[in-house]
C-alpha positions as CSV (number, residue, x, y, z in Angstrom):
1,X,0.0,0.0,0.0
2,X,2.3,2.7,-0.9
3,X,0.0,6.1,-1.5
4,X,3.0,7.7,-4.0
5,X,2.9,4.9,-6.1
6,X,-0.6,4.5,-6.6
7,X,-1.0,8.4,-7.0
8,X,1.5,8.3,-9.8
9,X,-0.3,5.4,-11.5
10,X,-3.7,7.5,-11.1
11,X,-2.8,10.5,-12.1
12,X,-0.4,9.2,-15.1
13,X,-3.2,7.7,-16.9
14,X,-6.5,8.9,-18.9
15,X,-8.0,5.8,-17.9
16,X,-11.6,5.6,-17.2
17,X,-12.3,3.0,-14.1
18,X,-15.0,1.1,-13.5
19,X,-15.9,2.1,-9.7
20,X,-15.0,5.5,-8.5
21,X,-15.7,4.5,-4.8
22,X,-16.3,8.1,-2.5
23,X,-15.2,7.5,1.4
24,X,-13.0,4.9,3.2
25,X,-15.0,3.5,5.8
26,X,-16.3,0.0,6.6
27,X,-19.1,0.3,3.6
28,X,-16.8,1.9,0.8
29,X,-13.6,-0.5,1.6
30,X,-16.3,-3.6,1.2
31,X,-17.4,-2.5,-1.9
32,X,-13.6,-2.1,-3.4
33,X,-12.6,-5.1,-2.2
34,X,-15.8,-7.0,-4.0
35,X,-15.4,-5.1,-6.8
36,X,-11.7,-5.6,-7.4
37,X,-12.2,-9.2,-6.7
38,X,-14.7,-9.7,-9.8
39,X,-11.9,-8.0,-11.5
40,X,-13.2,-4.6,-12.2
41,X,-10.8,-1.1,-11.9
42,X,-11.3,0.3,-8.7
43,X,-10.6,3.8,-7.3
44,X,-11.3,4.3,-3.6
45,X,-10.8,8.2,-2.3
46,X,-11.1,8.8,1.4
47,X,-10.7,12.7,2.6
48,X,-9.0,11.9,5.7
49,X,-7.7,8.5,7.4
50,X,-9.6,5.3,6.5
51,X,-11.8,4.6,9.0
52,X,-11.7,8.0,10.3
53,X,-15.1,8.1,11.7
54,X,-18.0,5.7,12.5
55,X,-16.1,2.8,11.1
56,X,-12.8,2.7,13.8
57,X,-15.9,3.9,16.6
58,X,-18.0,-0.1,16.5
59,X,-18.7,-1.7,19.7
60,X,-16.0,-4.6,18.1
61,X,-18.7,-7.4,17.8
62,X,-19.3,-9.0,14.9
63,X,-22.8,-10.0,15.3
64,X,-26.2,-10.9,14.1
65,X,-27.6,-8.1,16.5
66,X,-30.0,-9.9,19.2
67,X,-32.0,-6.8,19.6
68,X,-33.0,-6.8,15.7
69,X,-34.4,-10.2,16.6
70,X,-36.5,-9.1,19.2
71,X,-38.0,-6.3,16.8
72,X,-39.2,-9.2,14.7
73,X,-36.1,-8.4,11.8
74,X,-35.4,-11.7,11.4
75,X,-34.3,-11.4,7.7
76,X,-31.8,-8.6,8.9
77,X,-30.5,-11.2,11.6
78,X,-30.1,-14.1,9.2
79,X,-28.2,-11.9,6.8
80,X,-25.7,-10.9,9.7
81,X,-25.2,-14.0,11.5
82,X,-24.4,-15.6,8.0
83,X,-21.6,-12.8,7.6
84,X,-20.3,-13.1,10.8
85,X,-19.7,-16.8,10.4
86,X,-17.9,-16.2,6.7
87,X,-15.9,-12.9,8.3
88,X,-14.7,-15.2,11.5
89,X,-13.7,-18.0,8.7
90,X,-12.0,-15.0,6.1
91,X,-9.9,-13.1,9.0
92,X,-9.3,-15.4,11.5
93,X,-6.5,-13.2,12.9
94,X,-8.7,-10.1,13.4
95,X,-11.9,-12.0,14.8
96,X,-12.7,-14.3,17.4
97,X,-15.7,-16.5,18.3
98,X,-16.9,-14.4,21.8
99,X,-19.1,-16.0,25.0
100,X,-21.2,-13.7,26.4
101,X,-23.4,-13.9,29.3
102,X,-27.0,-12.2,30.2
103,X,-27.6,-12.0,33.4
104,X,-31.6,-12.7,34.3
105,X,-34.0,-11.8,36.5
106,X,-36.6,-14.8,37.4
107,X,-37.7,-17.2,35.3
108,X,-39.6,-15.5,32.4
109,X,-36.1,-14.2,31.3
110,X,-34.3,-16.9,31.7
111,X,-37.0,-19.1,29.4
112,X,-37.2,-15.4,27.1
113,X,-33.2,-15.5,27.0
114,X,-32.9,-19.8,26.5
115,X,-35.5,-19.1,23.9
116,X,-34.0,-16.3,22.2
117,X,-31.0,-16.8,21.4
118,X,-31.6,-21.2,20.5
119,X,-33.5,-19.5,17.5
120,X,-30.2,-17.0,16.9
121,X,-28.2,-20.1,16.6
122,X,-30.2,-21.5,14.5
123,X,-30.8,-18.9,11.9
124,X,-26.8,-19.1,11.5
125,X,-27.2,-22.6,10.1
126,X,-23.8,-24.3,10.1
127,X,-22.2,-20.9,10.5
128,X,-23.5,-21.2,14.2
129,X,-20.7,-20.0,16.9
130,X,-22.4,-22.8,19.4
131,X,-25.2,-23.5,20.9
132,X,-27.1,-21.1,23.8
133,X,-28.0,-22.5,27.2
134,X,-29.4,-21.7,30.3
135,X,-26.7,-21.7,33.4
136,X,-27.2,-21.6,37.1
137,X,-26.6,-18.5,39.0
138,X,-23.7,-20.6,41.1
139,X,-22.1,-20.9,37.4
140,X,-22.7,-17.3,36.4
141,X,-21.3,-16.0,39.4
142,X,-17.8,-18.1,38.8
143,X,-17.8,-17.1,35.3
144,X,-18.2,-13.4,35.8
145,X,-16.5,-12.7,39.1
146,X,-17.9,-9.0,39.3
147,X,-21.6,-9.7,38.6
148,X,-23.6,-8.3,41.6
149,X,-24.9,-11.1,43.4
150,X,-28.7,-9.4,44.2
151,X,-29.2,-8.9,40.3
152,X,-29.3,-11.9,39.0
153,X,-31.4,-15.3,39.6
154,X,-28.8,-17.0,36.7
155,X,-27.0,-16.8,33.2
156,X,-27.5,-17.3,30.1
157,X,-24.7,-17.9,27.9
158,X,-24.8,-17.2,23.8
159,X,-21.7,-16.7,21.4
160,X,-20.7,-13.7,18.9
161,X,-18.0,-12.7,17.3
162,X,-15.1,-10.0,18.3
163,X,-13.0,-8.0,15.8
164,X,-10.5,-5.1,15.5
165,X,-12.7,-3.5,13.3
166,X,-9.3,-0.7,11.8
167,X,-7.7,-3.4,11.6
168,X,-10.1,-5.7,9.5
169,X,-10.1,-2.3,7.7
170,X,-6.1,-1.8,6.7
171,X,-5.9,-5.6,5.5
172,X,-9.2,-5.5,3.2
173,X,-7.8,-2.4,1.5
174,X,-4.2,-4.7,1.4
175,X,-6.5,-7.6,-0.3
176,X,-8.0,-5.0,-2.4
177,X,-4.4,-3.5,-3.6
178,X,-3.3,-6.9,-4.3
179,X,-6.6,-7.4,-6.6
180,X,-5.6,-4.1,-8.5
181,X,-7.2,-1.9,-6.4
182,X,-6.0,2.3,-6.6
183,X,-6.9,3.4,-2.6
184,X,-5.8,6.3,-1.4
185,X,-6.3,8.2,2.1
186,X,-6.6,12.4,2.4
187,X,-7.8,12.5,-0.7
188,X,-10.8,14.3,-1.1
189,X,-13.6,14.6,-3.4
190,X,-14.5,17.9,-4.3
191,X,-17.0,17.6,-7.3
192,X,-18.5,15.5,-9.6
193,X,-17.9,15.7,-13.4
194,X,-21.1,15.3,-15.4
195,X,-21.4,15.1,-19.2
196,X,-23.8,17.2,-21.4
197,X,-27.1,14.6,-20.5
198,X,-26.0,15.4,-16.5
199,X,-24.7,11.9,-16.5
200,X,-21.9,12.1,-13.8
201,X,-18.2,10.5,-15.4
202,X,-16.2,11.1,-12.8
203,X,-14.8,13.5,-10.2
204,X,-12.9,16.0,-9.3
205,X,-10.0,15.3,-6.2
206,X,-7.9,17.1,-3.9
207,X,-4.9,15.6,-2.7
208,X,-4.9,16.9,1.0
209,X,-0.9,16.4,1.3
210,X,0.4,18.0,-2.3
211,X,-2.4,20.3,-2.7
212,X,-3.2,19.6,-5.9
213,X,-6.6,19.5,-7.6
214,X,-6.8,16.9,-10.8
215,X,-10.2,14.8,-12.5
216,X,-10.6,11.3,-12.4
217,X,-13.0,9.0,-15.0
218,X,-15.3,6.6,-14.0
219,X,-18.3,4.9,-14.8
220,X,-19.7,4.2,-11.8
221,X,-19.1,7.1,-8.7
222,X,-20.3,5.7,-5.1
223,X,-21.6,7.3,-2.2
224,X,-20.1,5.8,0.5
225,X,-19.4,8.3,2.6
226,X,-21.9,7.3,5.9
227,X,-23.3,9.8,8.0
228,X,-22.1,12.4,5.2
229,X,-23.5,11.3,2.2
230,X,-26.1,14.0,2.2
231,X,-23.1,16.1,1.3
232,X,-22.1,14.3,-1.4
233,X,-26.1,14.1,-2.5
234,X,-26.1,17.8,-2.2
235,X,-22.8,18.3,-4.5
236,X,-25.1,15.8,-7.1
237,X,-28.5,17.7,-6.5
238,X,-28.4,21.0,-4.2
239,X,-31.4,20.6,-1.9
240,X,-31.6,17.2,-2.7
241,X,-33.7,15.9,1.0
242,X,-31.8,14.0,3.7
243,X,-31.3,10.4,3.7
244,X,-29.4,10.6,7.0
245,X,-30.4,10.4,10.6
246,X,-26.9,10.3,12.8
247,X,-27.2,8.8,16.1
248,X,-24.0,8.8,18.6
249,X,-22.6,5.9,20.3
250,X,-20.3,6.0,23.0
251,X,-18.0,3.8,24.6
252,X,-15.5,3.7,28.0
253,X,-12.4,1.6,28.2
254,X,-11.5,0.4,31.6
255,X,-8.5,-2.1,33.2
256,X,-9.4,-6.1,32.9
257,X,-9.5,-5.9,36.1
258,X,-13.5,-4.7,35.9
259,X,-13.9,-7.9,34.0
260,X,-11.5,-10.3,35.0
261,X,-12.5,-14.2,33.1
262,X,-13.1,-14.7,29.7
263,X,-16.8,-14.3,29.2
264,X,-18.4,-10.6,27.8
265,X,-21.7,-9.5,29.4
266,X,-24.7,-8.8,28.0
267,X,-27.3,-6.4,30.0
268,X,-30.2,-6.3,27.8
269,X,-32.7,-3.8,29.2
270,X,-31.2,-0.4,30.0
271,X,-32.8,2.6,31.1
272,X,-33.1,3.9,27.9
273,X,-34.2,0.9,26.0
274,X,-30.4,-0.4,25.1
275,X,-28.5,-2.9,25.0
276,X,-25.1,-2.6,27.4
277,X,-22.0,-4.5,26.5
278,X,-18.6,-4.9,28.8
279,X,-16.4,-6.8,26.4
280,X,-12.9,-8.1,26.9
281,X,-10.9,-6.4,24.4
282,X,-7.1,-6.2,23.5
283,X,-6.5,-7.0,27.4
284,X,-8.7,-4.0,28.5
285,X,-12.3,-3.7,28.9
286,X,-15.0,-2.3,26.3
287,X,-18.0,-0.5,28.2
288,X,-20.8,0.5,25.8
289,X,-23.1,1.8,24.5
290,X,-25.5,4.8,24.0
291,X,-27.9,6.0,21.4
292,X,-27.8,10.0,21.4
293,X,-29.7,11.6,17.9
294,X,-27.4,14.6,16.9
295,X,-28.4,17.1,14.5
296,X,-24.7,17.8,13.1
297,X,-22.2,15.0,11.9
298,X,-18.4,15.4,12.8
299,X,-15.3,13.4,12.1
300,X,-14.0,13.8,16.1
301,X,-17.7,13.5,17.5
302,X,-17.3,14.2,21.4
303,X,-18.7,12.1,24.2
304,X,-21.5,14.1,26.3
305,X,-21.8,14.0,30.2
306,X,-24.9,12.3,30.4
307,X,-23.6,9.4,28.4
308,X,-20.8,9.1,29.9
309,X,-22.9,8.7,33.4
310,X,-25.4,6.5,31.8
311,X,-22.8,4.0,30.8
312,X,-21.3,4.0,34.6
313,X,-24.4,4.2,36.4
314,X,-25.4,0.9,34.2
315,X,-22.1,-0.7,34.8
316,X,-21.9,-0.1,38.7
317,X,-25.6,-1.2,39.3
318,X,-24.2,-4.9,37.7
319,X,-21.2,-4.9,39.0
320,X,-19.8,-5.3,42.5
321,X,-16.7,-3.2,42.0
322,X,-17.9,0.2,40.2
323,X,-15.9,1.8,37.8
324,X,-15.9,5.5,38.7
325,X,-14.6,8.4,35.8
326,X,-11.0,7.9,37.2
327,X,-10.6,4.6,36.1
328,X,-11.8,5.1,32.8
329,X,-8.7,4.9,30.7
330,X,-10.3,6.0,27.3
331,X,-13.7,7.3,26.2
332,X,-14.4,7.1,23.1
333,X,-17.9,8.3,20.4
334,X,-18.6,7.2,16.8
335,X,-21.9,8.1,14.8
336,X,-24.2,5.5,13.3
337,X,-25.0,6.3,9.9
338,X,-28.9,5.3,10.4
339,X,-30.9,5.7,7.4
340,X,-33.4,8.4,8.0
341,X,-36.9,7.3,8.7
342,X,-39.4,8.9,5.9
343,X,-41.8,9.9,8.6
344,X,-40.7,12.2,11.6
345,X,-40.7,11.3,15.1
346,X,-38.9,7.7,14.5
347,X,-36.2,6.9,17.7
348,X,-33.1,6.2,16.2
349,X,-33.0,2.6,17.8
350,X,-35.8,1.8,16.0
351,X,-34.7,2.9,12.8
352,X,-33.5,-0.4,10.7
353,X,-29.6,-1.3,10.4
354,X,-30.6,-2.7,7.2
355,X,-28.3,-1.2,4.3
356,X,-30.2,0.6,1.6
357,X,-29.0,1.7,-2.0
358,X,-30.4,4.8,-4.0
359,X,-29.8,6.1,-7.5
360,X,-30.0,8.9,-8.3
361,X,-31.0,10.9,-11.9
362,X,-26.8,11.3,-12.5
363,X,-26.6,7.6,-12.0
364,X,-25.0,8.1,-9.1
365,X,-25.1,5.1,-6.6
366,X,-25.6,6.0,-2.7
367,X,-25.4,3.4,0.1
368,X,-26.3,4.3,3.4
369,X,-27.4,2.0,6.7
370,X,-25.2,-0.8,7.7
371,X,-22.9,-1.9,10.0
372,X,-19.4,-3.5,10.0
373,X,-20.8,-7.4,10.5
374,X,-22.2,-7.2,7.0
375,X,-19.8,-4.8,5.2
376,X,-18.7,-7.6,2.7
377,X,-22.6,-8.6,1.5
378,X,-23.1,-4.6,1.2
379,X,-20.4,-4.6,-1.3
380,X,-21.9,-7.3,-3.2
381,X,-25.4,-5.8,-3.2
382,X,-23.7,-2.6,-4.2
383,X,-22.0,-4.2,-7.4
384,X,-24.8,-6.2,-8.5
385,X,-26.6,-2.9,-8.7
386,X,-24.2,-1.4,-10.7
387,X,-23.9,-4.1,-12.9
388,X,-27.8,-4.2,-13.4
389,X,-28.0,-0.4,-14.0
390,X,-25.0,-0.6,-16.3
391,X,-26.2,-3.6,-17.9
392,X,-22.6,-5.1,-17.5
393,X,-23.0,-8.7,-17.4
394,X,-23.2,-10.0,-14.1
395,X,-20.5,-11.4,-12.3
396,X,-20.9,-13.7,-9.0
397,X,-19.2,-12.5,-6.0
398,X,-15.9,-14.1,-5.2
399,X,-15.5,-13.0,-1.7
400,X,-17.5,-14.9,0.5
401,X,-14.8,-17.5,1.2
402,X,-11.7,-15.0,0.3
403,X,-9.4,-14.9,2.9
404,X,-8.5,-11.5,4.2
405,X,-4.5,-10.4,3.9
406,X,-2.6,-11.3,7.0
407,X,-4.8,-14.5,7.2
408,X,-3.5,-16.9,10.1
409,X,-5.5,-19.3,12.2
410,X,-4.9,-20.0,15.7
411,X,-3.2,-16.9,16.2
412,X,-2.1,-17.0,20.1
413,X,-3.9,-13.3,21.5
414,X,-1.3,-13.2,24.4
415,X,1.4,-12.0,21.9
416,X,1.0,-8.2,22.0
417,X,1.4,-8.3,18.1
418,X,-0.7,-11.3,17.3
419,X,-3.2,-9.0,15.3
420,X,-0.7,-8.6,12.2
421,X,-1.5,-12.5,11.3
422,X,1.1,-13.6,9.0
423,X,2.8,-10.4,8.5
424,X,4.1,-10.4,12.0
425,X,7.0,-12.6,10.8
426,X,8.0,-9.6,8.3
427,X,7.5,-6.9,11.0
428,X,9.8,-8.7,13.3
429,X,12.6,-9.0,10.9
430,X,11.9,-5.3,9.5
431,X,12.4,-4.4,13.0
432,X,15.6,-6.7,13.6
433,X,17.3,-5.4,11.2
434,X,16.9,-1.8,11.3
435,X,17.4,-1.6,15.4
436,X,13.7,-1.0,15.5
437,X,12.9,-3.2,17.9
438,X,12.9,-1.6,21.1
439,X,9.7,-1.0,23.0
440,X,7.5,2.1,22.6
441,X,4.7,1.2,25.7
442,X,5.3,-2.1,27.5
443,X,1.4,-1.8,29.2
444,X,0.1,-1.3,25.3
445,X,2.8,-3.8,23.7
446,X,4.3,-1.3,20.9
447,X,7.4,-1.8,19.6
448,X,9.2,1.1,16.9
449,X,9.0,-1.4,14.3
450,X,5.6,-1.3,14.1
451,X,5.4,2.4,13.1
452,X,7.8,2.0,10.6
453,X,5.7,-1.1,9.2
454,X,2.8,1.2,9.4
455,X,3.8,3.7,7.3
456,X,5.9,1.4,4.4
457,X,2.9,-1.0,4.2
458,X,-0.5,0.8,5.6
459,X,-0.4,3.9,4.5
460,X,0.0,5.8,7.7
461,X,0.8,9.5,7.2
462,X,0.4,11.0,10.1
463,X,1.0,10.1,14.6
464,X,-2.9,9.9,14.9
465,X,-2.9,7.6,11.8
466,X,-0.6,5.4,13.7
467,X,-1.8,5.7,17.5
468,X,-5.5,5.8,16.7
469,X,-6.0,3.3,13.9
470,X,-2.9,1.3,12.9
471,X,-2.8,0.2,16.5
472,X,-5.5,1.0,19.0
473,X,-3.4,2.9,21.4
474,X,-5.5,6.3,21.4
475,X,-8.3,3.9,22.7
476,X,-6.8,1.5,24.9
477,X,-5.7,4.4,26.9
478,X,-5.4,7.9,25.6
479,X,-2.9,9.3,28.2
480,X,-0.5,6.4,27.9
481,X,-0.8,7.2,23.7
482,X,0.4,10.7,24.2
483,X,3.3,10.3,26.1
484,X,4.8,8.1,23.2
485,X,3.6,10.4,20.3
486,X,6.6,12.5,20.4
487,X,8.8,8.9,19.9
488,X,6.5,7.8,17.3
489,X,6.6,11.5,15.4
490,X,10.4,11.2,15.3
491,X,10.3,7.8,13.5
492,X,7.7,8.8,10.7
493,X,9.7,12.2,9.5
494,X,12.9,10.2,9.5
495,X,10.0,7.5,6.9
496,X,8.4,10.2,5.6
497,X,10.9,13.0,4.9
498,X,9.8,15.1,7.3
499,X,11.5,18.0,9.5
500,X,11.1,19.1,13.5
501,X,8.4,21.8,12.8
502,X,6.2,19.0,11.0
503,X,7.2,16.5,14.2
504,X,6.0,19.6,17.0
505,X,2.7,20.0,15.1
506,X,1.6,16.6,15.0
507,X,2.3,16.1,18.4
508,X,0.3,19.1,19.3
509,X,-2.4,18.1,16.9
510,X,-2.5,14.1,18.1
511,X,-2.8,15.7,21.9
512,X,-5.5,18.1,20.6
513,X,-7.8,15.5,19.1
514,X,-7.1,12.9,22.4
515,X,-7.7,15.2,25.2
516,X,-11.0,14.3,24.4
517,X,-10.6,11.2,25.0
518,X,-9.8,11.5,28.1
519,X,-12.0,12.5,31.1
């Protein structure tokens, strides 16, 4: 993945590609890597970081959604349970089969709960994680040290998947550069080229780094920009009506210690309607999460008070040691890109996580709705539709069983770099060689290596590139990610070329953007 090379290629040629892909999150990076894989050109613009926004912000589950199920959207569940299965079998270095408890409350829960989720399993089919049961409250208690004894009458236990979801980003864009794929990261679209009939053939881009402004052909453009495709609507048809509702999610991370076995727990009935999550995640804990309607979407959305109470009232009414704000060691919000209802009024947990696709009059394609779990069948229903409006010939998708780069089974998740699958083997000896291998953060397991990998083979450009999304440092724990970003800025200008003035601003920028993730 090396962003001068591929901006050469794209701007060297007159070539007209076949998918002009707008916004690198989970949606657009699905549809480039299932386009490329049918063997069509593929040009993927993203005006920041990929993954910028919602897409580095999920709850980390890959799952069929249990709470769709109890709104009766079974077709959505089946869909997303089948995905999950075929995303746990494509990446299993990035994913992980999860156990998850739900603690109950008397008997019609615990037959509700048994009931439940033997149905989940079974709408998975042979993609099933294993099989729900009901456990005594003597079991739930051993498995989930912390549970408060007075709140529960037993467990039941149910399986999901896990995920690095930046991750799972960075080596899909990898498969889809090996395929052929052109992707590139702060490049930004800034209009859409239409011919005489108002047929749009391409765009106009701005690379954020040179400064330049050039067109690129294609013959299909795609929204996939999430909660701002309206914008990109807009630049198509001014006043063109929303098709976005954005809700915010918000998450804490806090020490193991809040959650000390194995096993994730699942509170399904919140105050406000929710579902709450504490998830073991990259040795640390994932607290979450919240549904807040905003009126204005932002890349750096900010958590607000009241979540951030919400989610530690919940937590310390289930738990017998309480996590207070101190202990928090990261807060974190992303914005769900819900499709807008067509009526008013409509709570945004209601509103369907089903994906939708519109085109509009300029033949532009917009895909909005979604979530991570189903990212590779959105990319497929995507391309299908281009190929119907274009009348291309249709091609069947060849990525349900493509393995994702970095592919390694039975990766062991107590080596602090296991997430690299088989490329840790490379990293290692990149590191050897070059004396990169002392330690960065021994809590957060970062060696220099890795930030030299980062930016040779995924395309970071910048220290929040690297802290926030190549590794997960900014949200394992924010301060401890600051206090290496001056180390981390020295190794990328001595990669990228760069002098001290460049290395003081993107410290002072990285501590900008993370002081808010901090409480």
């Amino acid at each position: 993945m090396n962003r001068k090379e591929m901006m050469d290629e794209l701007r060297s040629g007159s070539k007209t590609y076949d998918f002009i892909i707008i916004g690198g999150g989970a949606t657009g990076i699905g549809i480039a890597l299932e386009a490329s894989a049918r063997g069509y050109s593929v040009v993927l613009l993203e005006k920041s970081d990929f993954t910028k926004s919602t897409s580095s912000k999920a709850t980390k589950l890959v799952h069929g959604g249990v709470r769709y199920l109890a709104q009766g959207d079974i077709g959505l569940v089946r869909e997303a349970v089948v995905e999950r299965g075929l995303m746990l079998q494509n990446a299993p270095h990035i994913t992980k089969s999860q156990s998850f408890i739900i603690p109950t409350h008397g008997l019609y829960d615990e037959i509700l709960y048994t009931v439940g989720l033997t149905f989940y399993d079974l709408l998975a089919g042979k993609l099933s994680l294993g099989r729900s049961r009901r456990i005594s409250k003597a079991k739930t208690l051993k498995r989930i040290s912390l549970i408060n004894p007075d709140k529960i009458s037993a467990g039941v236990v149910y399986y999901d998947g896990q995920f690095d979801d930046s991750r799972m980003a960075i080596n899909t864009l990898q498969s889809s550069v090996e395929l052929g794929a052109i992707v590139l990261n702060y490049c930004a679209v800034e209009g859409l080229l239409k011919d005489d009939n108002g047929h749009i053939i391409g765009v106009n881009a701005h690379d954020e780094e040179s400064g330049d402004s050039f067109e690129i052909k294609g013959k299909q453009v795609v929204n996939a920009t999430g909660v701002f495709a309206d914008d990109v609507l807009q630049m198509d048809a001014p006043g063109a009506k929303k098709t976005i509702a954005p809700s915010q999610g918000v998450h804490l991370i806090l020490d193991k210690s809040f959650l000390p076995g194995d096993d994730a727990i699942t509170i399904p009935k919140t105050d406000d309607g929710r579902v709450l999550f504490l998830v073991p995640w990259h040795n640390k804990v994932i607290v979450g999460t919240t549904d807040t309607p905003i009126e204005k979407e932002s890349l750096e959305p900010v958590a607000l008070e009241e979540e951030i109470g919400f989610i530690l009232s919940t937590a310390s009414r289930y738990l017998t040691k309480a996590p207070k704000r101190s202990d928090v060691l990261s807060v974190f919000a992303g914005l769900r890109p819900l499709a807008a209802p067509s009526h008013d009024g409509n709570k945004t947990k209601e509103i369907s996580r089903s994906h939708k696709i519109y085109t509009s009059d300029s033949g532009l394609l917009t895909i909005v709705g979604g979530k991570w779990t189903t990212f590779r069948r959105m990319g497929q229903d995507l391309v299908d539709k281009a190929e119907k409006n274009h009348d291309w010939k249709h091609i069947p998708t060849k990525t349900k069983h493509l393995k994702i780069h970095g592919y390694k089974k039975d990766v062991d998740l107590n080596d602090p770099l296991y997430f690299y699958g088989s490329d840790e083997e490379q990293l290692l000896k990149l590191a050897k060689q070059n004396g990169y291998n002392k330690s960065l953060s021994d809590s957060l397991g970062i060696i220099e290596g890795q930030v030299v990998w980062a930016v040779r083979n995924e395309m970071a450009r910048n220290v929040e590139d690297f802290l926030a999304r190549r590794t997960r440092c900014q949200l394992l724990d924010a301060k401890e990610s600051i206090r290496i970003a001056p180390q981390v800025a020295e190794i990328m200008a001595k990669e990228l070329g760069k002098d001290q003035e460049w290395q003081t601003k993107q410290v002072a920028d990285y501590i900008e953007v993370t002081s808010n993730y901090i409480l």
